[in-house]
Every structure is written in structure tokens, then in C-alpha cells.
N, C-alpha and C positions, 0 to 999 in steps of 0.2 A: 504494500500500500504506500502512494506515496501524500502526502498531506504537508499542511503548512503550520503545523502545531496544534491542530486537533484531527483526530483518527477521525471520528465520527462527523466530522464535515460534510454536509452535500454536495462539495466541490474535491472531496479528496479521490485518489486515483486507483481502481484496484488493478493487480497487473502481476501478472507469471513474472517469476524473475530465475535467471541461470547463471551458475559463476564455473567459468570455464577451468577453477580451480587455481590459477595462477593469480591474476591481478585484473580480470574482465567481468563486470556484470552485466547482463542484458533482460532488461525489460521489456513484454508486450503486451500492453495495455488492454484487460478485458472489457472494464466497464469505465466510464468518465469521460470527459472533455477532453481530448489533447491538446486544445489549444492553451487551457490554463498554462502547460507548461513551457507554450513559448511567448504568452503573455508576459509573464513571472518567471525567470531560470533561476534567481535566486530565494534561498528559504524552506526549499523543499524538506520536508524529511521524509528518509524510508523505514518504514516500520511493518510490522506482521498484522497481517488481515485480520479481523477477527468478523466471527460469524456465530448470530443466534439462530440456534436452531431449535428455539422453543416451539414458534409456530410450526414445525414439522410435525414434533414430537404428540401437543394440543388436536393437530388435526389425526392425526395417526391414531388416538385413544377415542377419540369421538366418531374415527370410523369403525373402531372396534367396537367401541359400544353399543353403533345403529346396527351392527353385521347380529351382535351377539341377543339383541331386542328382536333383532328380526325371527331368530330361529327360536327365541324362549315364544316368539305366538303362534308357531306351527306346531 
């Protein structure tokens, strides 16, 4: 992720990143503007994605629930 001092920005950037193992990183941006960053080249910082996946987990129970209602009325 790359951001300008908050992760959670509407404007921060998410993006694969690869390190060729010597002194190369390379990023390619999945989600975000790319212009912010030739708006702005300085300031950036890179930091690790972070992802909720409560709503996955909420709808995952709630379909178990309607599967498990459905069979207790047959």
C-alpha cells in the first residue's frame, strides 16, 4: 500500500509489490489513482495492506443460517 501518512485514506494506493532480492522493488498498482502519484512524488509511504474480512465472514454465517432454517422446515 502506498499512502501519504494515513493507510486508511480514500486516496491511498493498493498495489503487488516484488523485490528482485538484491536492491529493486517493483510495484503494480491494483486499485487507486495513479495519477496521485505523479501529482505528488514526494511523501509517499509504503506500508502492508490491511484487509477486513468481517463482512465475508457476517455474510458466510447468515448464509449458513438461511441454508440450515431452510432444511429444519422440510
Amino acid at each position: 500500500m502506498l499512502h501519504r501518512g494515513n493507510p486508511q485514506d480514500a486516496n491511498a494506493l493498493h498495489c503487488d509489490q516484488q523485490y528482485d532480492g538484491e536492491n529493486e522493488l517493483e510495484a503494480a498498482l491494483n486499485n487507486g489513482n495513479k495519477y496521485f502519484l505523479s501529482a505528488d512524488t514526494n511523501g509517499w509511504v509504503i506500508d502492508h495492506d490491511w484487509f477486513d474480512p468481517s463482512r465475508l465472514y457476517l455474510a458466510a454465517l447468515n448464509e449458513a443460517a438461511n441454508v440450515h432454517l431452510a432444511y429444519s422446515a422440510v
